[in-house]
N, C-alpha and C positions, 0 to 999 in steps of 0.2 A: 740446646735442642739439636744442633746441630753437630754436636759432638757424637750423640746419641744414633742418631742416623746415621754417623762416617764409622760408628765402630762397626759395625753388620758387615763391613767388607762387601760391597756389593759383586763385587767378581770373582770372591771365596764362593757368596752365596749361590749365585746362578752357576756354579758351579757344583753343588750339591742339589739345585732345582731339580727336581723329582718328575723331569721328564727326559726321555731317552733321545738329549739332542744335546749336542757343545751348546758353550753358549752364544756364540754367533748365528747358530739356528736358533736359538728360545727367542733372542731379540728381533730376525727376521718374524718367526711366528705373532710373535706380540706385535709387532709395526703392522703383518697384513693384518690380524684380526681390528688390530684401533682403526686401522682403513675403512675397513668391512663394515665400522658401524659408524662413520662421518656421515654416509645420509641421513641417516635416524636423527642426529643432533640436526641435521638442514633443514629437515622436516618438523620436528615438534621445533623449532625455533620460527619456523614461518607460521604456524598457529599461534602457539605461545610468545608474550612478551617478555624479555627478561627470566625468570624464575631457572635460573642456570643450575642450582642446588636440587630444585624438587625434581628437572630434568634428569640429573648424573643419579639420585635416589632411584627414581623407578628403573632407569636402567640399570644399579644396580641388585634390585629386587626380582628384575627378569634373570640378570645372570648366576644370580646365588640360589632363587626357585626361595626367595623370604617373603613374605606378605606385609604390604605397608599399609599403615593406618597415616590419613592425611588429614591435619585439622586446619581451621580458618575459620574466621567468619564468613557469610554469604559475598558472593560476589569477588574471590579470588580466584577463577577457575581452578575449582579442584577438579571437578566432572570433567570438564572439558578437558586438561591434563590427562584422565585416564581414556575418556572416551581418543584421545591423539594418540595415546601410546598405542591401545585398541588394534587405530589406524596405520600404526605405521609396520604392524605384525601381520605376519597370512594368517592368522589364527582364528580360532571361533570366540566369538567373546558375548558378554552375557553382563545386561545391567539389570537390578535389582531394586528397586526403591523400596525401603524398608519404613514402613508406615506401622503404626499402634494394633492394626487390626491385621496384619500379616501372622501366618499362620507357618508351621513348622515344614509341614508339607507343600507350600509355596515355594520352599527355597529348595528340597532334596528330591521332591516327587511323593506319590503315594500311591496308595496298590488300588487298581479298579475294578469292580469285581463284574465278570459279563456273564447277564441272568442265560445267553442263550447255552454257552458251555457247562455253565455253573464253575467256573476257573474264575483268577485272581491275574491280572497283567500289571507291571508295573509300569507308571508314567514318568518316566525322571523328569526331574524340575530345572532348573533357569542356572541351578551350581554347575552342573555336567557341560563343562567351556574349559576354555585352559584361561582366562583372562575374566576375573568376575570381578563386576564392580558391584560393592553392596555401598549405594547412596545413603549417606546419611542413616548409618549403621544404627546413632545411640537414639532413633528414632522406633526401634520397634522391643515388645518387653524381652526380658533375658531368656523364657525359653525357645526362642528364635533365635536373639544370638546364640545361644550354646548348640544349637540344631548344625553351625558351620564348624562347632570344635572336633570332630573327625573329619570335618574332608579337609582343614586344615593342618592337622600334624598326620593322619595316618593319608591323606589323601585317595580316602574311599568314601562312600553311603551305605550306611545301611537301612535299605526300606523294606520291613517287612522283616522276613528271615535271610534276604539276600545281601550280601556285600558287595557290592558295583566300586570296580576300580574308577577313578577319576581318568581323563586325557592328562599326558606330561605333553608340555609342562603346563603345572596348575598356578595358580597363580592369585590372590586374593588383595584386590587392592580398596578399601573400604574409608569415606568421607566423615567427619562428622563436624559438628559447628558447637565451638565450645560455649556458647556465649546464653544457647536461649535453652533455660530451666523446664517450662512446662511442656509436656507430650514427650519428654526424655528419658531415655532410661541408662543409667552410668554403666560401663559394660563390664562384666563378669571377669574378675582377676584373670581364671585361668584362660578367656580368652584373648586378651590385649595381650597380656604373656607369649600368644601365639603370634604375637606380628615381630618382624624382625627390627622395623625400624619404626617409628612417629614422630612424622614429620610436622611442621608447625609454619604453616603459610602467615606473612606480612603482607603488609600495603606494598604496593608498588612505589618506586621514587616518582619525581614528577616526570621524568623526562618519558619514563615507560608509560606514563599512565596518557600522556600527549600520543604514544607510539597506538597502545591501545586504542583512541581515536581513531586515527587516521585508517585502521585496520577494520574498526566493528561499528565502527557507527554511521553505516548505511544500509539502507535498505536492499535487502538480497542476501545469499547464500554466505558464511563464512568463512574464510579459508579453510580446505580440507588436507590434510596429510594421508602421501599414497604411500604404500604397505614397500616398506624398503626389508624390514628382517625377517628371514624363513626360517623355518625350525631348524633346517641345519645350521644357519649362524648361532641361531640360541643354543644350539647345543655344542660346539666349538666353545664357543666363552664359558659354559659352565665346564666345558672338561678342562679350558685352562686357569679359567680362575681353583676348578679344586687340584692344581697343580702347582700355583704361585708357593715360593717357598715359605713358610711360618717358622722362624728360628726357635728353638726352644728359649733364649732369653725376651722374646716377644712373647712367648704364650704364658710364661711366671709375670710377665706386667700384665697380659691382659687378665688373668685369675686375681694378682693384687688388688685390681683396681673392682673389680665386681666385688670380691672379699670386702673389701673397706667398704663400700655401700651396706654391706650387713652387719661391720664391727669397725667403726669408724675411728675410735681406738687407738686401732693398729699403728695409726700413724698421727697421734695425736690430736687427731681433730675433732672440736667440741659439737660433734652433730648429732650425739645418743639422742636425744629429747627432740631431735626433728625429723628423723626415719625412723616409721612405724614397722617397714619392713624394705628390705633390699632386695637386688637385683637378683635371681634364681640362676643352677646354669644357664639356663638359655640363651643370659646377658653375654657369657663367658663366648658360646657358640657364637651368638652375633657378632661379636665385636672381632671376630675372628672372623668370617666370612665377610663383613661388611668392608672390615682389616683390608682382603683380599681384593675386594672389587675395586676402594679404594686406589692400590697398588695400582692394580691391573690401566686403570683411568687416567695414573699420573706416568705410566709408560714403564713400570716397573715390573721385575717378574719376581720379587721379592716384598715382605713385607716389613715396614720399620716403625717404629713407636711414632711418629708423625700421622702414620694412614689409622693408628687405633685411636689416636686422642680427634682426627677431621671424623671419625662417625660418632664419637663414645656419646655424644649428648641425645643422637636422633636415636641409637641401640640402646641409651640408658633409662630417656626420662621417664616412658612408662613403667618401668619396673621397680623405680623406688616409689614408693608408697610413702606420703610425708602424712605428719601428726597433724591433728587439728592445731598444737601451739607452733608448726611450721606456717601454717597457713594465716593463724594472727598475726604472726611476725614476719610475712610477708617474702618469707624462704619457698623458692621454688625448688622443682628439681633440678632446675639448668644451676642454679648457683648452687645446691650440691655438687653435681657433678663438678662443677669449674671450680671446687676448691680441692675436691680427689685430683685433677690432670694437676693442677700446681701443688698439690703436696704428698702424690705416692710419685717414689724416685724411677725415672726412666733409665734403662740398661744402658 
């Protein structure tokens, strides 16, 4: 692994960094921007217990403009994670709870028609935020989810005959609880497809879950996070994360390794009979921008097969699609994925 990572030449590389600075200034630039955003970690850590993973995830979902799907059981702050992130943005933000009897026009808006003019106005809906939480998503039926697949990839609405641009940055961060079956509805391929990463919340250890006491179990208000990132830092980090370098022997691993989720084959491994369907490009994009933010978090302006295999499981596991005989035999997606990063070859 490490072999892997010294051959990139890190001072060849930020040397060809694809931005118009030596590399003594990329690394200055990379030093302020991580500076820039230590309050943000101060702040969701003084809310939040622990959950250091799902923290560096959202923010790397604000810096790439990718939408996260966050699963858990009841009682992980997931809401409370997005409703902090929210918090710690100057942004407009907009939550959603998505119930069985939610309706398409609840979520985009719909035309009003006013008897005095005899005209049509339209009312935009609760999506029109740059920061939308849709609560507990696989709660409401699929043509309500599908109602968020354009303002999701094209980030617009259309109500009516009109198309309404969304505010940048838009942003889609959506809850669900995998565990209870009835009032649920499993969400529509092409739209999980649409989230960059799915993320998958744990228990807490004991010692967080003692911290957790001491934090929320009294009566009165509970810690709030104040608004530390403005649109200009959110947009500094997307124009440097779409700057961080991608070597082309990084982007042939990241294409193998999506490849092999659809022709497992390639590299000998016996998983025909357990993926019904594989990763689409989209995996290839993600794993590429997620690649990047990675980078960007571990103080790099370069990306190296280490930052693709730390995201490839939260970019990968919704998009393989496993057989009913995966699911007898007790094969997930993660133990797919964790036999691809150990047996397609790193540059």
């Amino acid at each position: 692994m490490h072999q892997a990572d010294h051959s990139l030449k890190p001072q060849a590389v930020l040397r060809r960094a694809k931005l118009d600075m030596d590399s003594s200034a990329l690394e200055d630039r990379l030093r302020t921007l991580r500076s820039s955003i230590e309050p943000f970690f101060q702040e969701m850590q003084r809310v939040l217990v622990g959950q250091k993973r799902l923290i560096d995830r959202l923010l790397m979902g604000l810096m790439t403009g990718g939408h996260l799907l966050v699963e858990g059981v009841p009682g992980l702050a997931k809401t409370l994670a997005v409703r902090t992130l929210a918090d710690t943005l100057q942004l407009r933000f907009s939550r959603i709870q998505f119930t069985p009897d939610l309706l398409p026009a609840d979520l985009i808006g719909t035309q009003i028609y006013n008897p005095r003019t005899s005209e049509f106005s339209v009312k935009k809906g609760p999506v029109f935020a740059n920061l939308v939480l849709a609560d507990e998503v696989n709660r409401a039926p699929a043509k309500v989810q599908s109602a968020l697949l354009e303002a999701m990839q094209e980030k617009q609405v259309t109500i009516g005959e009109e198309t309404f641009k969304l505010p940048e940055p838009f942003l889609v961060l959506a809850t669900q609880n995998p565990i209870e079956q009835e009032g649920t509805f499993p969400l529509p391929e092409a739209q999980i497809d649409r989230f960059l990463m799915k993320l998958k919340l744990d228990y807490p250890e004991g010692s967080e879950e003692v911290e957790i006491l001491n934090r929320m179990a009294h009566v009165g208000p509970p810690p709030h996070a104040k608004a530390v990132l403005t649109p200009s830092i959110i947009n500094e980090l997307r124009d440097f994360i779409d700057a961080i370098y991608l070597d082309d022997k990084v982007k042939h691993y990241i294409v193998d390794l999506v490849q092999t989720t659809r022709r497992p084959q390639r590299h000998q491994l016996p998983l025909d009979r357990y993926i019904q369907y594989g990763a689409s490009p989209r995996g290839s994009l993600g794993l590429a921008l997620a690649g990047k933010a990675n980078a960007f978090l571990e103080g790099r302006a370069y990306v190296t097969p280490h930052d693709v295999k730390a995201v490839a499981a939260d970019v990968l596991r919704h998009r393989i699609l496993i057989s009913y005989e995966a699911e007898a035999d007790g094969v997930t997606p993660e133990v797919i994925i964790g036999q691809l990063l150990a047996k397609v070859p790193i540059p």
